[in-house]
C-alpha positions in Angstrom: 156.2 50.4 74.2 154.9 52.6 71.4 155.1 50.2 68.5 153.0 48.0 70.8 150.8 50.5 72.0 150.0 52.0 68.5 149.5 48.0 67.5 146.4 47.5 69.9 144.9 50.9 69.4 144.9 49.7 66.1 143.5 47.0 66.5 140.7 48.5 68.8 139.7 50.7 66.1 139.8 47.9 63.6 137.5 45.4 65.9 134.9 48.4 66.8 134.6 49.4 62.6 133.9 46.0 62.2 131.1 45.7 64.9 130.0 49.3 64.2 130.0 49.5 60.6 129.9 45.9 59.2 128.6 45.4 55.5 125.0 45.0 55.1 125.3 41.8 53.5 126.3 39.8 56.5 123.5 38.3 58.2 123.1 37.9 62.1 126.3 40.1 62.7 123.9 43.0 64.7 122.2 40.0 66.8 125.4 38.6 67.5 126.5 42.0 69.2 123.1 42.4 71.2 123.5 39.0 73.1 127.1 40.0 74.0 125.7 43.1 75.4 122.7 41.2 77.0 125.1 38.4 78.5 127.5 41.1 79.9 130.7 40.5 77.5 130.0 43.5 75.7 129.3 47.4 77.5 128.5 50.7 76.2 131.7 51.4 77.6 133.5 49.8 75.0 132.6 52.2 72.3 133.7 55.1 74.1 136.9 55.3 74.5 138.4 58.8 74.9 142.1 58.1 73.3 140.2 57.5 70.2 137.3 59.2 69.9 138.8 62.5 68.6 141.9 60.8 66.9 141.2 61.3 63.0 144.9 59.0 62.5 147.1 57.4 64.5 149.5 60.0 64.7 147.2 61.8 66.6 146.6 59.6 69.5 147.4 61.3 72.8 150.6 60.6 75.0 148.6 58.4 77.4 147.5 56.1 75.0 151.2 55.5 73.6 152.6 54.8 77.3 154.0 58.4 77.4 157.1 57.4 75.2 159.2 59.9 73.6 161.0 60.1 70.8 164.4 60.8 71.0 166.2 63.1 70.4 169.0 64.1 67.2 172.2 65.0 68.4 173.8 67.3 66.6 177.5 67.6 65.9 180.0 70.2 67.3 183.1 71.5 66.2 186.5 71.8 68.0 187.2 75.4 68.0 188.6 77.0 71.0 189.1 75.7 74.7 187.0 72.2 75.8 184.3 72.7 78.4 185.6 71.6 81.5 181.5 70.6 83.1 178.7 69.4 80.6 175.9 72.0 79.6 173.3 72.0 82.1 169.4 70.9 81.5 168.3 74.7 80.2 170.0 73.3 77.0 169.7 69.6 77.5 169.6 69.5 73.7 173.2 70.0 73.5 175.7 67.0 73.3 177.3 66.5 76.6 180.9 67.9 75.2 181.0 71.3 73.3 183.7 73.8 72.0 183.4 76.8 73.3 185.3 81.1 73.0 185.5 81.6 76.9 185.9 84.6 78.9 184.5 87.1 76.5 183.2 89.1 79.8 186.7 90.9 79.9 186.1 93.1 76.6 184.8 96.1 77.4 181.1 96.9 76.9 179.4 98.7 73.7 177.5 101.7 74.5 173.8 99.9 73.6 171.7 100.0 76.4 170.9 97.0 78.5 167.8 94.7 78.2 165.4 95.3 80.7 164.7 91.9 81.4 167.9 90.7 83.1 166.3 90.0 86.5 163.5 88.3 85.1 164.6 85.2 84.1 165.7 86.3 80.8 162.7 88.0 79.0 163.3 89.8 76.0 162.8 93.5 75.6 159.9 95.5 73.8 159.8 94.4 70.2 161.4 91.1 70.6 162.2 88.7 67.5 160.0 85.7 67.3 161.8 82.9 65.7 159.8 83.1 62.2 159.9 87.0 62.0 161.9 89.1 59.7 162.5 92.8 61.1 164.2 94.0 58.0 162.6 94.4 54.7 165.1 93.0 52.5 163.2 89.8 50.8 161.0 92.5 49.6 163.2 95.0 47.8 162.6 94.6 44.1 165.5 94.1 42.0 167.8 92.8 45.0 169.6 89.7 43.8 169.1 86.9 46.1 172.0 85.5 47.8 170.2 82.5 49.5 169.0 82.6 53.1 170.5 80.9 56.5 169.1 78.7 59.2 170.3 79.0 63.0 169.4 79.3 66.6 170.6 81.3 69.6 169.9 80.8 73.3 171.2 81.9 76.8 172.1 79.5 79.8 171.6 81.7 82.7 173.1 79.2 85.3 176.3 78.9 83.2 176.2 82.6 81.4 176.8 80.9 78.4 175.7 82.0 75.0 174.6 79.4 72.4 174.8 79.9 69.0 173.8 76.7 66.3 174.7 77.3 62.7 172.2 74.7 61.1 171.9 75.1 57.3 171.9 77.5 54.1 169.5 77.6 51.4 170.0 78.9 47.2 173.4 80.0 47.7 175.2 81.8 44.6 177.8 80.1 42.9 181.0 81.7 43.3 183.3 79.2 41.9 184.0 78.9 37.5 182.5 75.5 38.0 178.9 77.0 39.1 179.0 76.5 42.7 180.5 77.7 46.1 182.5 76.2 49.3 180.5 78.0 51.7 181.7 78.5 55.5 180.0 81.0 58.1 181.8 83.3 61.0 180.0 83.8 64.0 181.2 87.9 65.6 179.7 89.4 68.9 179.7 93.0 67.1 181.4 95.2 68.5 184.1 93.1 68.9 185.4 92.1 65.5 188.8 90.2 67.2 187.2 87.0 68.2 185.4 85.1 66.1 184.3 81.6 65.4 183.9 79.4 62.1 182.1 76.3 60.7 183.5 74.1 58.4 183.7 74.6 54.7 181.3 71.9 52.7 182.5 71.8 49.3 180.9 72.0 46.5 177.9 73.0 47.8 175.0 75.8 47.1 172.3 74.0 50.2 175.4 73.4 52.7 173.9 70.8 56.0 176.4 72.4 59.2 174.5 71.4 62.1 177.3 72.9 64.2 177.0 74.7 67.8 179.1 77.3 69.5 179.4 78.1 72.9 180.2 81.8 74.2 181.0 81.3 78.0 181.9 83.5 80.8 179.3 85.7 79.1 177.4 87.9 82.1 174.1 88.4 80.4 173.8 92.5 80.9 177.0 92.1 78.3 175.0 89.6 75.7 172.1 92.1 75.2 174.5 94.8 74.7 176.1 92.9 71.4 175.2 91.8 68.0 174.9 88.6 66.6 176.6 88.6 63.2 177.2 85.8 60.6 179.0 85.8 57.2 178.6 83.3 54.5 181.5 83.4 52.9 183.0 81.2 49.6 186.2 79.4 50.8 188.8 79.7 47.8 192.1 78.1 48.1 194.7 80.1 46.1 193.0 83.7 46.7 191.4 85.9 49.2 187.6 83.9 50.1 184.7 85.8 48.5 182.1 87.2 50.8 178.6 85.7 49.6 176.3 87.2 52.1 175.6 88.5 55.9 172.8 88.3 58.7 173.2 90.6 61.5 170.7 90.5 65.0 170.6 92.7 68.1 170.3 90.1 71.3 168.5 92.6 73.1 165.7 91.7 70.5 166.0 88.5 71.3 164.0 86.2 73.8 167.4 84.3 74.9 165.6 82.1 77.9 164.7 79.3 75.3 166.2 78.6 72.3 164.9 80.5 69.1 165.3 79.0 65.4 165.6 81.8 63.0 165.6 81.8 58.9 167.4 84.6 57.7 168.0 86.2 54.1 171.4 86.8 53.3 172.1 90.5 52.5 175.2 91.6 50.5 178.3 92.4 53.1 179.0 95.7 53.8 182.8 95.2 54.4 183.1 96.9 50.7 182.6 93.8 48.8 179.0 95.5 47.7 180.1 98.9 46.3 182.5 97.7 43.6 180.0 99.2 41.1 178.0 98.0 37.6 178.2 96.5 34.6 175.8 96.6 31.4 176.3 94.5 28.6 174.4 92.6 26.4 174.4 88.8 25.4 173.8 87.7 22.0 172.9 84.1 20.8 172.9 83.2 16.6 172.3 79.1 17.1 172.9 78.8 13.3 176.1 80.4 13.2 176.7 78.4 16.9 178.2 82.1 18.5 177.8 84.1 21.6 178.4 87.9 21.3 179.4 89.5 24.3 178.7 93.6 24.2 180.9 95.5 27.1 178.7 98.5 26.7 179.7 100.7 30.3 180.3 100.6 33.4 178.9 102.8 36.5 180.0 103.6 39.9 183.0 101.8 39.9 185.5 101.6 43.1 188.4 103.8 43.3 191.7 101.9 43.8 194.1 104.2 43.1 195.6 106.9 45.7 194.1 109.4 43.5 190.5 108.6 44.2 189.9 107.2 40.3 191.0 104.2 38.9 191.9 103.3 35.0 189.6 100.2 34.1 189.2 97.7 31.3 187.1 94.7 31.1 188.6 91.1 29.9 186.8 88.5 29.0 187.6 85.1 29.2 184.9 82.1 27.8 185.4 78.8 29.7 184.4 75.1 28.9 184.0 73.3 32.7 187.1 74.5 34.1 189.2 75.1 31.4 189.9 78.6 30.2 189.6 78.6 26.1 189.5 81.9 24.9 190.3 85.7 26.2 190.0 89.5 24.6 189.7 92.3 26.3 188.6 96.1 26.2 190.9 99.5 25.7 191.8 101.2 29.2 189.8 103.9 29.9 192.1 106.5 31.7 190.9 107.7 35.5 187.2 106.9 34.6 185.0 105.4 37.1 182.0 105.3 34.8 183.9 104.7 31.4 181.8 103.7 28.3 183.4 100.8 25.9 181.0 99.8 23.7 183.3 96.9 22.5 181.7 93.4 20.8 183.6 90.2 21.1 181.9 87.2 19.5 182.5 83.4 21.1 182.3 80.2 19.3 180.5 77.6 21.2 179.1 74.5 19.5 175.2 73.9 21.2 175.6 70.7 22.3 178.6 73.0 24.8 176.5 75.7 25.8 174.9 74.2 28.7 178.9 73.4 30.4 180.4 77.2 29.3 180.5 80.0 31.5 181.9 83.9 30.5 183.8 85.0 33.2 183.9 89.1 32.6 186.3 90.7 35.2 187.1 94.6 35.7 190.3 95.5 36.0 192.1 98.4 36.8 195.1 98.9 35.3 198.5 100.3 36.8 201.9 100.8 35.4 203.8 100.4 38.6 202.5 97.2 39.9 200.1 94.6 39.4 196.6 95.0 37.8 193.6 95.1 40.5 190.8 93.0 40.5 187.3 95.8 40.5 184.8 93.2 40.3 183.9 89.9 38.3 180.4 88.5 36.7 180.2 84.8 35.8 177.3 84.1 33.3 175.9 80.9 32.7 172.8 78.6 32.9 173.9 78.0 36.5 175.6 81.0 38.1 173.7 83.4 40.6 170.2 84.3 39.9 170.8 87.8 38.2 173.4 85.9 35.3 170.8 83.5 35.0 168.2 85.7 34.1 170.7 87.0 31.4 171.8 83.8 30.1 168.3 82.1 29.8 167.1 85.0 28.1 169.3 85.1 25.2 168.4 81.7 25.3 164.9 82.5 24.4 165.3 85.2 22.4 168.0 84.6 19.7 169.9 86.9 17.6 168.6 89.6 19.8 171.1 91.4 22.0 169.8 91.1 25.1 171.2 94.1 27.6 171.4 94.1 31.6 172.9 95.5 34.7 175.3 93.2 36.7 176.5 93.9 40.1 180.1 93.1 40.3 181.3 91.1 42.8 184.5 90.1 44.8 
């Protein structure tokens, strides 16, 4: 119906350009159209029709001059999580696929102190200051110096009739890379803050710094005076195998700011998680680059603020270094332990031989440690520099690029 429909207006705007504005060097044509309008065939009528007359293209041409026809709609996948549904969503959320996997019963934790929304017997309307789907309440794309840890795509919604809570986890954008080969597994949790025991995940896309989820969540048995009492809270987090996953970043909103009735599409800069994985302190060091000599000089010049992981309140830390080809570890050194010191100075040089046509596949992977007789070394924090590691290292490593034999200093955050 709308193929064909979009044919004949076509057409119809074709045929009147033709009689309307025909070239001037065809003879007769204007005659020709006053004795169709003189024998009848032809009315003023035909040159004023209202589906066209304000269409500048075809995509503009209103619903009644396409039949009414809809598009339809995307369905987007859904994960099997927790319990099935045991009844299909109802038409508030008709977007939704008919089958969905759900965390039920939530209503039995006890409430959070936060004050209700005031808009609970008015079909759902948000509260004073309510979020609009392309606001940002918080200020944090704007702080100078933050490093960016990409940004997050969803949407939340309330089904009154069911007391459901909908949450869609959609997409991520400019992760960091996480991983020695310069990218991440990324995989989000979904919390109702306060409560921290039930949670909900996506799946982990590998390999992957603009991850596509497209995955919904369903939070039923959910009396709304209880959703605008809780937060919303993701976590972006790095999925790793053989050790504990690396939080990459966290987006946190009260529902009481929320206009729940409809479903609202937010983007979201990550922020760095405040579970302790962003106070493990700094690092300054410097890169150097000599492209005759084919060397990278690494400078460990001090740390600051570092996290305590002794009893004692201090730590003992040295820095090792290790330089990588792709994944393959080729050379390590290391600094001297600086005894219970959580801002120790090293000022230690280690120069790196990497041929140029290898520069653009290494990465220096500097880790923290803290040292301890008893037991294993700790983990404090790690950097990976290279051309294609988090924003921050590549600043660094594209400015030793461009300025060589120069030792080229910055501050590095450390990171899980």
């Amino acid at each position: 119906m709308r193929s064909n429909s979009v044919k004949s207006s076509s057409s119809g705007v074709s045929s009147r350009s033709e009689v309307l504005n025909g070239r001037a060097g065809k003879a007769g044509r204007w005659q020709t159209v006053q004795s169709h309008m003189q024998s009848g065939k032809l009315r003023p009528a035909n040159f004023d029709d209202p589906s066209l007359s304000a269409a500048s293209t075809l995509e503009h041409i209103s619903s009644t001059a396409s039949g009414g026809c809809q598009r339809p709609r995307t369905l987007v996948r859904q994960q099997s999580l927790q319990q099935p549904l045991s009844h299909a969503p109802p038409p508030s959320l008709g977007d939704l696929p008919p089958t969905s996997q759900s965390l039920g019963q939530l209503h039995q934790q006890p409430p959070s102190s936060a004050s209700s929304s005031s808009g609970v017997g008015g079909g759902g309307r948000a509260s004073r200051g309510s979020l609009s789907p392309g606001s940002e309440d918080d200020d944090s794309h704007d702080m100078p110096g933050r490093e960016n840890l990409g940004r997050i795509q969803f949407s939340v919604g309330y089904n009154f009739h069911e007391s459901t809570l909908t949450v869609k986890i959609l997409k991520a954008q400019e992760l960091p890379a996480k991983d020695f080969s310069g990218t991440s597994d990324p995989f989000v949790k979904i919390y109702l803050l306060p409560d921290k025991k039930h949670k909900l995940e996506t799946k982990v896309k590998r390999k992957n710094l603009n991850p596509h989820w497209n995955e919904t969540f369903l939070f039923e048995g959910f009396p709304y005076e209880k959703v605008v009492q809780r937060t919303l809270y993701l976590q972006v987090l790095d999925y790793d195998r053989f050790s504990r996953n690396d939080p990459i970043g966290e987006v946190s909103i009260p529902l009481n700011k929320v206009d729940l009735a409809h479903m609202q599409t937010f983007w979201k800069e990550l922020k760095p998680c405040s579970d302790g994985s962003g106070s493990r302190g700094e690092l300054l060091l410097s890169l150097c680059y000599n492209p005759t000599a084919n060397t990278i000089t690494v400078n460990i010049i001090k740390a600051r603020n570092l996290k305590a992981m002794d009893i004692g309140g201090t730590s003992d830390p040295y820095v090792k270094v290790w330089l990588m080809h792709k994944d393959k570890r080729v050379e390590k050194k290391k600094t001297v332990v600086m005894k219970r010191c959580l801002n120790p100075v090293f000022n230690e040089s280690f120069p790196f031989d990497i041929p140029t046509e290898r520069l653009r596949e290494t990465t220096i992977i500097i880790t923290v440690m803290d040292k301890d007789r008893l037991s294993r070394n700790d983990v404090i924090g790690k950097i990976y520099l290279s051309w294609k590691s988090g924003p921050g290292e590549v600043k660094h490593w594209k400015d030793m690029i461009a300025r060589p034999r120069q030792a080229v200093a910055q501050w590095h955050q450390l990171k899980a």
